[in-house]
C-alpha positions in Angstrom: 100.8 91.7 86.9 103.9 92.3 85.0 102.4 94.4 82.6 100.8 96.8 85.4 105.1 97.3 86.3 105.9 99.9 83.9 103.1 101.7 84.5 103.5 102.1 88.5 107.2 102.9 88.1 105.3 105.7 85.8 103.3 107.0 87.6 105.8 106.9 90.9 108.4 108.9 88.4 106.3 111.2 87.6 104.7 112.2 90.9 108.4 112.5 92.3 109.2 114.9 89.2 106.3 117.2 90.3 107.8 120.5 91.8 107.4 120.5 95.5 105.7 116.6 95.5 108.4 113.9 96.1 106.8 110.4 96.7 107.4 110.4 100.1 105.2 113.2 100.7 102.2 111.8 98.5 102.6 109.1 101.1 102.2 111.0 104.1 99.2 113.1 102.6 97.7 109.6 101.6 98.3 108.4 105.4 97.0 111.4 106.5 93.8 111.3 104.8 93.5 107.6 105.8 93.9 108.5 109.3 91.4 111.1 109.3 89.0 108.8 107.6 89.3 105.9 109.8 90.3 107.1 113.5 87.3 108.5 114.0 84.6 106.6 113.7 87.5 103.5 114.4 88.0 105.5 118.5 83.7 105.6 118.3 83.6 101.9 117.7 85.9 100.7 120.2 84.7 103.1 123.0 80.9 101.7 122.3 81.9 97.6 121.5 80.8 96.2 124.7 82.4 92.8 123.8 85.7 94.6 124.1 87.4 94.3 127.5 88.9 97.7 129.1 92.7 96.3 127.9 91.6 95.5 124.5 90.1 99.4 124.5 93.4 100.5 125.4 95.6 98.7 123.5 93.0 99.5 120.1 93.2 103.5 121.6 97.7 102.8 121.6 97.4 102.6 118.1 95.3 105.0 117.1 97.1 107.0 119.4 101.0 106.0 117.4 99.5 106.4 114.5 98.7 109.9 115.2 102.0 110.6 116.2 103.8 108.8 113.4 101.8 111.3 111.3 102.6 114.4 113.2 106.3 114.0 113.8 106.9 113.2 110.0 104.9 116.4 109.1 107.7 118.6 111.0 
C-alpha cells in the first residue's frame, strides 16, 4: 500500500496541473456521473420493493433527493 502513495499523489498533481481541471472538479464530474448511474434505476427499485414501507420510500427518495442537490448547488 505504501508503494501505491507516490503514485496517487501523482496522478492527483497532475490532474490539478491540467488547465481548467483542478481536483475538486474531477470530483464533482466523478459524482456526477455516479449519480446519474445509480439514481435511476436506485428511485425504480425503491418505488417497486414491496418489502419497503411508505417511510422507508421516503426517507431512501431524501437522499436521492440531497444528493441531487449537493450536486447542483456545487455546479453553480
Amino acid at each position: 500500500m505504501k508503494r501505491l502513495a507516490p503514485f496517487a499523489a501523482f496522478a492527483l498533481l497532475s490532474l490539478s496541473s491540467c488547465s481548467g481541471l483542478s481536483v475538486a472538479h474531477a470530483y464533482l464530474a466523478a459524482d456526477q456521473a455516479t449519480f446519474d448511474a445509480i439514481a435511476p434505476e436506485y428511485e425504480r427499485y425503491v418505488q417497486t420493493d414491496e418489502h419497503i414501507d411508505e417511510a422507508g420510500k421516503a426517507a431512501r427518495m431524501r437522499t436521492i433527493l440531497t444528493w441531487k442537490k449537493r450536486l447542483e448547488a456545487q455546479a453553480k
